[in-house]
N, C-alpha and C positions, 0 to 999 in steps of 0.2 A: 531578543533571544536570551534564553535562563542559560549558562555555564555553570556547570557543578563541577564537583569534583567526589568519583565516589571510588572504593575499593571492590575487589573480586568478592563477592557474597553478597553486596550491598544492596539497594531497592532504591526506585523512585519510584512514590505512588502519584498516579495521575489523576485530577479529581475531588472531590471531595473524602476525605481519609476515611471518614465514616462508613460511605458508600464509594469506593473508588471507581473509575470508569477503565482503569488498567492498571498494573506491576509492570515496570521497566525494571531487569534485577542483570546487574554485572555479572556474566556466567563462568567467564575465567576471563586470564590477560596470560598472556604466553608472549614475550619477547614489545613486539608493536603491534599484535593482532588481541583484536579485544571481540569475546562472542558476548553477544547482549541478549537475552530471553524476553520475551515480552506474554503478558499475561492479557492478552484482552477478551472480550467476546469475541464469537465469529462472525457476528456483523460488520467488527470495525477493519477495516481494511488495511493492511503493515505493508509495503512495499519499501524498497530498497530505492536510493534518488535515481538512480539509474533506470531501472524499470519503470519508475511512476514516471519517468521524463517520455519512455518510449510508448506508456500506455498514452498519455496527456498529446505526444506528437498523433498518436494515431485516431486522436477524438477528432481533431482539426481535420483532417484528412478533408478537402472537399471529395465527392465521389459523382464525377462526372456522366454524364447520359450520352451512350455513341448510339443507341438505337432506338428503337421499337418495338413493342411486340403488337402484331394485326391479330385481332379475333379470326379462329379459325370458317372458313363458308361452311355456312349451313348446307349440309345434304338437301338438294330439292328434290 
C-alpha cells in the first residue's frame, strides 16, 4: 500500500502521467473530513469500502431453487 501525504488542491495521477488512467485531486479538508474528487472514465468503477463490501456480499449470495415452473397443457 503507497501513503502519501498531499494538501487541499493537490493531485495524484494514477497511471502512466503521459496517458493517465485517473486524477485523484484533495477537494478540500475541513476540520477531520477530507472530500477527495476523482477524475476517471465512466467505465472505471469508484465505490466507497463500504458499499463495494455490500455489493461483493451480494455477488456471493447463493440463490436457492424452492420450485418449479410445469409447461402450461396444451389445449386438445
Amino acid at each position: 500500500m503507497l501513503v502519501i501525504t498531499r494538501r487541499e488542491g493537490e493531485e495524484v495521477v494514477i497511471g502512466d502521467p503521459k496517458n493517465p488512467i485517473g486524477v485523484v485531486r484533495i477537494a478540500s479538508v475541513k476540520g477531520e473530513r477530507v472530500r477527495v474528487a476523482f477524475d476517471f472514465p465512466r467505465d472505471v468503477q469508484i465505490h466507497r469500502r463500504e458499499v463495494a463490501d455490500q455489493i461483493s456480499g451480494e455477488e456471493e449470495v447463493e440463490v436457492a431453487i424452492i420450485g418449479t415452473i410445469k409447461p402450461a397443457a396444451s389445449p386438445s
